[in-house]
C-alpha positions as CSV (number, residue, x, y, z in Angstrom):
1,X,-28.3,-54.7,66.4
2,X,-29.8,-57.0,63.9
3,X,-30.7,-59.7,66.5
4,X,-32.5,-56.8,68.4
5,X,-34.7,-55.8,65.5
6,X,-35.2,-59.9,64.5
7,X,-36.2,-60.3,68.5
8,X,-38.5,-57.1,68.1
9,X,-40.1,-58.9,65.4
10,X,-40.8,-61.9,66.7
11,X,-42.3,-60.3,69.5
12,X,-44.9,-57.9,67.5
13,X,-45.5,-61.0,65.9
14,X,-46.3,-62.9,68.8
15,X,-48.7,-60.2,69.8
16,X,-50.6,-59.8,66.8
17,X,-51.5,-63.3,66.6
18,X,-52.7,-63.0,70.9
19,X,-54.7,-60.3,69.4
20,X,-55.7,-62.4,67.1
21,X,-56.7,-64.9,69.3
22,X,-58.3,-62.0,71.7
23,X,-60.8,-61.1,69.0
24,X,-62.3,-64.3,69.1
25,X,-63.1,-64.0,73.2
26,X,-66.2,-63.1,74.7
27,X,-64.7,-61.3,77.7
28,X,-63.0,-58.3,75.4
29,X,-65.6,-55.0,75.4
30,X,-67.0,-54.4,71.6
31,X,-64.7,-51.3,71.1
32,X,-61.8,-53.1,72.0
33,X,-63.1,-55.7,69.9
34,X,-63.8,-53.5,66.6
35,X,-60.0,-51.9,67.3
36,X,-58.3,-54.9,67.6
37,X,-60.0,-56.4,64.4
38,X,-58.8,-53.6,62.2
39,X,-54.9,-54.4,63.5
40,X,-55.5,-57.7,63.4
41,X,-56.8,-57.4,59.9
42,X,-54.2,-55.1,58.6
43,X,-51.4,-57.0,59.8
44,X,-52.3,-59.5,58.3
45,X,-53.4,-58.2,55.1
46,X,-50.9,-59.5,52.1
47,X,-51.0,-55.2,50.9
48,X,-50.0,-53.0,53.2
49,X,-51.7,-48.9,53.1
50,X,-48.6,-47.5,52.0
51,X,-46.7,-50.0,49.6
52,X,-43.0,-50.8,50.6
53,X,-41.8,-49.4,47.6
54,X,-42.2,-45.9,48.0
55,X,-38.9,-45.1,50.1
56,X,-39.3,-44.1,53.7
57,X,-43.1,-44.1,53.7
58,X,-43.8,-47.3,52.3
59,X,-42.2,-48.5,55.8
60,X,-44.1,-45.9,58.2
61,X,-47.0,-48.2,58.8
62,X,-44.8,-51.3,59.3
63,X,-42.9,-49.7,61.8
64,X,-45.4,-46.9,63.4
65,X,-48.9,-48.3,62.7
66,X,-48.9,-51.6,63.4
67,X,-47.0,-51.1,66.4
68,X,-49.2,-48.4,68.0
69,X,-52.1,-50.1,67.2
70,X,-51.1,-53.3,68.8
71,X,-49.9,-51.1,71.8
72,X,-53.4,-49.5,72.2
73,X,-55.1,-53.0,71.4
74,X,-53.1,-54.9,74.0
75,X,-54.0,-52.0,76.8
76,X,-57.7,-52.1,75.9
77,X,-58.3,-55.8,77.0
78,X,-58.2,-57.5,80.4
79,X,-54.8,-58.9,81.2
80,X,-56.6,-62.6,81.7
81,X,-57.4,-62.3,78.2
82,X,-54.2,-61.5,76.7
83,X,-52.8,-64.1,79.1
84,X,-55.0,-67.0,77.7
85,X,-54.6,-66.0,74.1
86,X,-50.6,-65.7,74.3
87,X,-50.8,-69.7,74.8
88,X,-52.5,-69.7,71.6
89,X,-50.6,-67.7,70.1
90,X,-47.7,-69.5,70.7
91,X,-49.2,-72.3,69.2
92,X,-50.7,-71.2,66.1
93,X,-47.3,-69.6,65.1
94,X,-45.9,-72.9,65.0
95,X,-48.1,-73.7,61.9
96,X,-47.8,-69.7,60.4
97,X,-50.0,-66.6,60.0
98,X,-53.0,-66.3,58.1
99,X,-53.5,-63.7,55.2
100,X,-56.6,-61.6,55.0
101,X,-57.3,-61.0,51.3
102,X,-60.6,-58.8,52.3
103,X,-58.4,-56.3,53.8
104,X,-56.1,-56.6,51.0
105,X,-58.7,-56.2,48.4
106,X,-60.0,-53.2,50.2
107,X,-56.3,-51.5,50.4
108,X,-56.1,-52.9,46.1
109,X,-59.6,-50.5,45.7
110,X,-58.5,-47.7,47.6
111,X,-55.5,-47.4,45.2
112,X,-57.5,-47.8,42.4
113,X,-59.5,-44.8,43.3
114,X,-56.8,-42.8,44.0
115,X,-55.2,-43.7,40.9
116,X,-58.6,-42.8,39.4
117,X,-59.0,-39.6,40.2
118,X,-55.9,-38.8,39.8
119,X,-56.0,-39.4,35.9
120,X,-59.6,-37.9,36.2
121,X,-57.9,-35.0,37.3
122,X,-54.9,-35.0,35.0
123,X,-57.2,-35.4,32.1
124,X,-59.0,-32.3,33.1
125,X,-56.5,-30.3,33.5
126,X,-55.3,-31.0,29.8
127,X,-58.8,-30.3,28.3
């Protein structure tokens, strides 16, 4: 079991980066483009939507979103595409995957607001 989920990995990982590689190429359509660099970007984003430490959610989008969106990515652009940037792939995962601290900083702010209002809230309700 524990070398199926380990292979599973590998493999989500081995897509992310073609779609990494994918969003680079002139021959993807814009939309597919614009979906596949939010994926891309939240993969690889050091701070995930839901943090890992609230139980059960806090692994919802590493095992639902991220694999539905590279699902729906990976069906958006031409099979030529995916073929040429799965060589890369496999390359660049040799040397390891890149973090995108934008993303993360975004995902850091949207907590913060949330955090805000809640205490906005909290404080209102107590006055």
């Amino acid at each position: 079991m524990i070398k199926k989920i380990k292979a599973w990995a590998k493999n989500l990982k081995r897509q992310i980066f073609t779609l990494y590689f994918a969003c680079k190429d002139e021959r993807v359509p814009w939309f597919a483009k614009m979906f596949t660099i939010c994926v891309v970007a939240y993969a690889f984003s050091p701070i995930d939507l839901i943090p890992d430490f609230i139980p059960v959610l806090g692994y919802l989008d590493d095992i639902i979103l991220v694999p539905l969106g590279v699902m729906l990515a990976l069906k958006m652009i031409p099979k030529d595409v995916i073929s040429d940037c799965a060589l890369k792939a496999e390359e660049r995962m040799q040397s390891g995957e890149p973090k995108n601290w934008f993303v993360g900083s975004l995902i850091i702010l949207f907590w913060l607001l949330i955090t805000d209002w809640i205490i906005i809230k909290l404080i209102s309700l107590f006055h």
